[in-house]
N, C-alpha and C positions, 0 to 999 in steps of 0.2 A: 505197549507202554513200558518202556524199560527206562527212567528215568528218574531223578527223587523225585520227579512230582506223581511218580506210581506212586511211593509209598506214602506219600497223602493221601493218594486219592484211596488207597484199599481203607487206609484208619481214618476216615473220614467218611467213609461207606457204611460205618457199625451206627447204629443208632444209638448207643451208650456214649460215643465220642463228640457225634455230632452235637448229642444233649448237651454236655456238659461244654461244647464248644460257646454256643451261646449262654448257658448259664454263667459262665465263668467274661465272656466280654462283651454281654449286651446289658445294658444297666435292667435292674431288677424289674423296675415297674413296667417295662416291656415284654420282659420274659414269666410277668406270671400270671398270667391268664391261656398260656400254652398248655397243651394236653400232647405233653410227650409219648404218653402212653399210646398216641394215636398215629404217629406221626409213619409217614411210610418213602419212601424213597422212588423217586421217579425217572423213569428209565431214560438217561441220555446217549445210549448208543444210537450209534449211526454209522453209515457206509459212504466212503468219500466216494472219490469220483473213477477210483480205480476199484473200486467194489469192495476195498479191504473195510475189515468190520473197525471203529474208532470209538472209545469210552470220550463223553465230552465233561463237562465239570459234573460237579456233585450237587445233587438239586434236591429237597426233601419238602415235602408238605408236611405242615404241622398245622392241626386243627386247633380252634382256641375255645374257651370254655363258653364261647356265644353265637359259639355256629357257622363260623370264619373260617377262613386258611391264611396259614401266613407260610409264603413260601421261601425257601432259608436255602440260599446260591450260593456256594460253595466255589469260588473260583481256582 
């Protein structure tokens, strides 16, 4: 991935960015029953059809304070 959408996708890989990505443009009463502190990142590699290895978007689960997942796509 040699393209700017690398360099989303590496700063958007951190958990500290990702946080603050929805803190900052999900309206609040959506965003506060998340438990960031839990939140972990889910692996979207995969191998096309020529075998090469491919990063696909940015995908993270975040757990909410009632036992949920809300899962946060990153396109």
């Amino acid at each position: 991935m040699s393209s700017p959408d690398a360099l989303y996708h590496r700063l958007l890989s951190h958990p500290l960015m990702a946080e603050q990505l929805v803190r900052e443009f999900v309206p609040e009463a959506m965003a506060v029953g998340l438990d960031f502190a839990g939140m972990e990142r889910i692996n979207a590699k995969f191998h096309d059809r020529d075998g090469k290895r491919r990063e696909g978007d940015v995908i993270w689960r975040i757990p909410t304070v009632d036992g949920e997942d809300v899962v946060l796509h990153i396109l």
